[in-house]
C-alpha positions in Angstrom: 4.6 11.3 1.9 2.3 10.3 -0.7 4.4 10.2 -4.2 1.4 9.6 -6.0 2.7 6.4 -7.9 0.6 4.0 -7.5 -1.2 2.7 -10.5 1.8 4.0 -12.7 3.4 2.0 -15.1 7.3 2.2 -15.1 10.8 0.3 -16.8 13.2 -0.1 -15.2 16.5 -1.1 -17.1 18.8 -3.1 -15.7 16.5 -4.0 -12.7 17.7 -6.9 -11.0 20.1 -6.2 -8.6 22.1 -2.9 -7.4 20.7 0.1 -7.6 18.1 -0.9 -10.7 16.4 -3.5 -8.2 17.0 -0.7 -5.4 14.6 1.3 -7.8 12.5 -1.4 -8.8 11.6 -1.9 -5.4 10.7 1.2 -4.4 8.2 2.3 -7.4 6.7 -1.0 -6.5 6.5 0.0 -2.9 4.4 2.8 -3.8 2.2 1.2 -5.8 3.7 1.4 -9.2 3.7 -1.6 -11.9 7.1 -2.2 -12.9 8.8 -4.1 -15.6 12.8 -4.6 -15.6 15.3 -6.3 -17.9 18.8 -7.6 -18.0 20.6 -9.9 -19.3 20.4 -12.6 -17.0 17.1 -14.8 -17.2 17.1 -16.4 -14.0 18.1 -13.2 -12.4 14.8 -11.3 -14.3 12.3 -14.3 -12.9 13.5 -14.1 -9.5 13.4 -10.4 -9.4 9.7 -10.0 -11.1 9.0 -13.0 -8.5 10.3 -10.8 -5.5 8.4 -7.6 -7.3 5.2 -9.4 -7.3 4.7 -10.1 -3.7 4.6 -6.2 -3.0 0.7 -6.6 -4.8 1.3 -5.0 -8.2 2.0 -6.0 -10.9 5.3 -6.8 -12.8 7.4 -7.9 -15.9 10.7 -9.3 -17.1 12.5 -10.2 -19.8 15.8 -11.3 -20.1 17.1 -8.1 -22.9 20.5 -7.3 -24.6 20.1 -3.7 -24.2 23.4 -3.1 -26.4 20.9 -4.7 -29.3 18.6 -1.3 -30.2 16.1 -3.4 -32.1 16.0 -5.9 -29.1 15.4 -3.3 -27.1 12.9 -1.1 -28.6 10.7 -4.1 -29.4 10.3 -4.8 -25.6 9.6 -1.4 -24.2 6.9 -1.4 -27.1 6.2 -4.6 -25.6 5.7 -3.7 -22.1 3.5 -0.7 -23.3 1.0 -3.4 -24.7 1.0 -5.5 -21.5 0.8 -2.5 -19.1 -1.2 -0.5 -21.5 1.0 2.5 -21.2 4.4 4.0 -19.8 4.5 6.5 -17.5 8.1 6.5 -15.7 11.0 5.0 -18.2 14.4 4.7 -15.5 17.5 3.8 -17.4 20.1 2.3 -15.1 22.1 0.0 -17.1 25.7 0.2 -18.0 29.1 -1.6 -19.4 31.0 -0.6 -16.5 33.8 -0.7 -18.5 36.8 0.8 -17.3 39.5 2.3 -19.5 39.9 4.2 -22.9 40.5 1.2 -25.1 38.1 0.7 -28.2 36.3 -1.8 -26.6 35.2 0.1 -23.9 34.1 3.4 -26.0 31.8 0.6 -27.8 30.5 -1.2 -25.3 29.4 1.8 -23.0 28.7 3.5 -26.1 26.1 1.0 -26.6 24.6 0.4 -23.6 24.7 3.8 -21.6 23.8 5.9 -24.1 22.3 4.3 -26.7 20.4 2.0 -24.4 19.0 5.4 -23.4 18.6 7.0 -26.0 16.2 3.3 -28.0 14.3 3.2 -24.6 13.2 6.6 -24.7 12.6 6.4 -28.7 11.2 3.6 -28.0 8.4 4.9 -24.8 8.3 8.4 -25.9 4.6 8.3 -27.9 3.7 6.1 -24.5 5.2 8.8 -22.2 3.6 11.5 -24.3 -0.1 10.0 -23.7 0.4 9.6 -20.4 1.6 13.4 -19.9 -1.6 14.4 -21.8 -4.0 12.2 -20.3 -2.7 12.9 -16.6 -0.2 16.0 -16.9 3.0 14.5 -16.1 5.5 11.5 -16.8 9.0 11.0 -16.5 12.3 9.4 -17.6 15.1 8.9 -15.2 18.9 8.4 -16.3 21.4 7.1 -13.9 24.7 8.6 -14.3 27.8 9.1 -12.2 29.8 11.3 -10.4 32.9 10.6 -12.7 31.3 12.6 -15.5 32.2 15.7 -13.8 35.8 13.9 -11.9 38.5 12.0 -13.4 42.5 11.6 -12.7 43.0 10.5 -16.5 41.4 9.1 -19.7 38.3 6.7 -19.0 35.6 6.0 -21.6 33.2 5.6 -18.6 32.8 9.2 -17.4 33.1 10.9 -21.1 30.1 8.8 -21.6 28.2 9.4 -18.1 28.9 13.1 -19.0 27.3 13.0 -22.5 24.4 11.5 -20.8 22.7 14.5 -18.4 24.1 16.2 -21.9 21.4 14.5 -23.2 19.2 14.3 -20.8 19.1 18.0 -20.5 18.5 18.3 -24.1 15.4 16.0 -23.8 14.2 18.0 -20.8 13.8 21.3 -23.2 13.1 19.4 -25.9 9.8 17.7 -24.3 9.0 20.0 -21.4 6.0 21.7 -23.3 4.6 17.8 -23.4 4.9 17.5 -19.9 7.3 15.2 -20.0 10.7 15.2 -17.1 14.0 13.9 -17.6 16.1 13.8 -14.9 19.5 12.4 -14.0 21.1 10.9 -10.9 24.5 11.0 -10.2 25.8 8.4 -7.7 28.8 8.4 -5.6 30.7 5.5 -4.4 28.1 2.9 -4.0 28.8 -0.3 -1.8 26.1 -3.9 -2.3 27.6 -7.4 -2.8 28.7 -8.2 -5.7 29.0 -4.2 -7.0 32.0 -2.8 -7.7 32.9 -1.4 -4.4 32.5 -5.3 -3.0 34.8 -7.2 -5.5 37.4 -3.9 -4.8 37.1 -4.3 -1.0 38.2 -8.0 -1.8 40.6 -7.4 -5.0 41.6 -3.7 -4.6 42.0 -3.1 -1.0 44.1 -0.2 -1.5 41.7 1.7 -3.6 38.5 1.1 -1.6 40.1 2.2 1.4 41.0 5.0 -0.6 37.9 5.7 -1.9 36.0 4.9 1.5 38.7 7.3 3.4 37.9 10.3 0.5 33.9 10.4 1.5 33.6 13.1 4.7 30.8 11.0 5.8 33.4 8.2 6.0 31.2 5.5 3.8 29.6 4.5 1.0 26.0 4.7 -0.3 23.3 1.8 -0.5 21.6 1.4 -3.4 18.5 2.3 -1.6 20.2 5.9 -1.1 20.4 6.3 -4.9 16.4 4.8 -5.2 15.2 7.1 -3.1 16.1 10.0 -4.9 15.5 8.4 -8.6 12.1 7.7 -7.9 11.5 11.3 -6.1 12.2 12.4 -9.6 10.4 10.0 -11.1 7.2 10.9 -9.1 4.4 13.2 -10.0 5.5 15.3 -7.1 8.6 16.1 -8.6 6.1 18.0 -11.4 8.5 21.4 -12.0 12.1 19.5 -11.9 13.3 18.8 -15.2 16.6 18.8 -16.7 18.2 18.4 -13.1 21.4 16.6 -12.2 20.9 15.4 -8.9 24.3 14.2 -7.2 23.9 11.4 -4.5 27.1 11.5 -2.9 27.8 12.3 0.4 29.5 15.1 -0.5 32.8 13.0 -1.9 32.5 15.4 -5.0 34.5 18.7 -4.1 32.6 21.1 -6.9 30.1 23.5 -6.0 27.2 22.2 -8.0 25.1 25.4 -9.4 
């Protein structure tokens, strides 16, 4: 199926490994020009490197995302190389566990506000684009614990005032013909991802975890790309303001 990216320009933050590079490697796979950040250098050249040899083209920088003004400058940035946004995917987080001070800030900073700059920041980009071809799009990446939790975290209060917000921006720019869209991950297993260092730290919980899915494992980041850049795509034209839930079913609410 033709998801008629190719040609489009798209950020993607938090792009180097996990389900950002999951993303950034399948927008590039159709065709699209990507740029990522993240806040390790070596891990933004190797990942632009890797991007590169699918034949489009692509950008990095290595970006504080909790910094707004750092942030904003290089979306604006990115709009001047590319010479336009048309898909803006926001994946990065503090994963920051608890309900301490610290970890209101940090996510705080990152998840939402990280957000909320980019899209400030590509919103008169995304608007031209919508006019000149009829359609662009932002992705958020949120979670299944904004809707789940056993007791207080900061992590998914803050994943749930995200699709809050993304919903808002979906009625907010819908008569521009601009989408935002959320995906909301399940248990997601790559090396070096949270699922990994539990397997080896947190036995107990991962098998847990692992045991609670019905389809009895976890996702691959490639799971939750797929369906990002579905949204993402032109042939997602009428979905706006959608939560789509990537799970295998380890949520048990009915999801109207």
């Amino acid at each position: 199926m033709d998801l008629h990216l190719k040609g489009k320009r798209a950020i993607v933050l938090g792009g180097t490994r996990g389900i950002g590079r999951a993303i950034a490697e399948t927008l590039a796979a159709e065709g699209a020009n990507v740029a990522i950040c993240a806040r390790n250098h070596d891990q933004v050249e190797e990942a632009v490197a890797a991007l590169t040899k699918k034949g489009v083209r692509a950008t990095g920088a290595s970006v504080d995302i909790a910094k707004g003004d750092e942030l904003k400058a290089w979306v604006e940035s990115v709009a001047k190389t590319f010479g336009g946004i048309d898909v803006l995917v926001s994946n990065a987080s503090a994963l920051t566990m608890g309900a301490h001070a610290e970890a209101w800030e940090q996510l705080l900073k990152v998840d939402i506000l990280g957000a909320a700059n980019a899209f400030e920041a590509a919103r008169p980009h995304l608007e031209k684009s919508a006019e000149e071809h009829g359609d662009a799009s932002a992705v958020f990446i949120s979670s299944v614990s904004a809707a789940e939790t056993q007791n207080a975290q900061a992590y998914g209060a803050i994943k749930a005032a995200l699709i809050h917000y993304a919903k808002g921006l979906a009625r907010e720019t819908a008569k521009k013909n601009i989408r935002v869209n959320v995906v909301s991950p399940g248990t997601v297993y790559f090396k070096g991802g949270v699922w990994h260092l539990m397997e080896q730290h947190a036995t107990e919980r991962y098998n847990a975890a692992l045991k609670a899915n019905p389809t009895g494992r976890m996702g691959t980041p490639q799971e939750i790309a797929n369906a990002a850049v579905v949204l993402a795509s032109p042939v997602s034209s009428f979905t706006t303001g959608a939560n789509w839930v990537v799970d295998g079913a380890i949520t048990q609410r009915v999801n109207f």
